[in-house]
N, C-alpha and C positions, 0 to 999 in steps of 0.2 A: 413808823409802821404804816401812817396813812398814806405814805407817798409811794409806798411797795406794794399795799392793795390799789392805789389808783392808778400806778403803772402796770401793774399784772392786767387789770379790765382793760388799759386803753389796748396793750396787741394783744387782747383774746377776744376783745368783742369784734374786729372785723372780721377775725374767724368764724365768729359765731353765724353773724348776718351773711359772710358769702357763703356758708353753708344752707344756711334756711333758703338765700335768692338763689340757687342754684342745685337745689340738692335734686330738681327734677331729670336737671340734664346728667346725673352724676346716677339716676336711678334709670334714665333710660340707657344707660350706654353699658349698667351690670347686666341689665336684662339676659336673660340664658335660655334658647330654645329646648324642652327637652330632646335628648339623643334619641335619634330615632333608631331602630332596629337595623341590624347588621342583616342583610340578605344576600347570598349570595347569588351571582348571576344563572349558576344551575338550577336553583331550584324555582326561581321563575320563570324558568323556560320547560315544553312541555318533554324533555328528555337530557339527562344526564350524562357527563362527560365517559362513564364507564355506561352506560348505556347505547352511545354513539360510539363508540370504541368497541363494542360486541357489536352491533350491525354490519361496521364496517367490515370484520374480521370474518365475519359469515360469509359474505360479498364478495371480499377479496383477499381467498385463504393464504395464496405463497406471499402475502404482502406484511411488513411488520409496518405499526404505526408507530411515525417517532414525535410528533406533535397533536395536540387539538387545542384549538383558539374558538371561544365563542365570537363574533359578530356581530354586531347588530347596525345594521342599515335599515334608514324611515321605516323605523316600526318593525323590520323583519329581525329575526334571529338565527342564525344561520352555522354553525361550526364549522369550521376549517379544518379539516384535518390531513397533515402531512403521512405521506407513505412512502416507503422504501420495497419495491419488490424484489425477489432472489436472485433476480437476472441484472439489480441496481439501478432501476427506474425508478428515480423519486417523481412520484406527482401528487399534485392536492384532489381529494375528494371532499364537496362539499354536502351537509347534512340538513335538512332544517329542522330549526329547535323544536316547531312545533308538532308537525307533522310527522316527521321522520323518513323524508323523502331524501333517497339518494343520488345526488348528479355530481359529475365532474366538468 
């Protein structure tokens, strides 16, 4: 019986000791950022995609919109928005997020 307790301690104790010498790298690497919040790209920008999609339609009534992409370039935010007009002129007009400025 003493040679089955002195064999169980001799492989449990280097488990023990590589635990203790290492348990810091084993605690930095669970480390877990909390999740941050889910935001969507509209609503930090100062106008929304069914918002930019009613300007557009005001602006250019015989025109159906078949896409909108938000964009964002150094810092700007800009929507894309594909059009299809009656007479089958697809062109993009673009919108800015923040403003609400119309150009193509």
């Amino acid at each position: 019986m003493r040679w089955i307790l002195i064999a169980v301690f001799f492989f449990v104790s280097p488990h023990l000791v590589a635990q203790s010498r290492y348990h810091h790298i084993y605690a930095a690497a669970a480390k877990v950022e909390p999740a941050k919040p889910f935001v969507q790209k509209q609503q930090r920008s100062g106008y929304s995609n069914r918002q930019v999609a009613a300007m557009v339609k005001r602006r250019y009534t015989d025109s159906r919109i078949l896409s909108i992409e938000l964009k964002e370039r150094k810092g700007t935010r800009i929507y894309k928005v594909k059009t299809l007009s009656k007479s089958g002129i697809m062109k993009y007009v673009f919108v800015d997020a923040g403003t609400g400025d119309i150009f193509e």
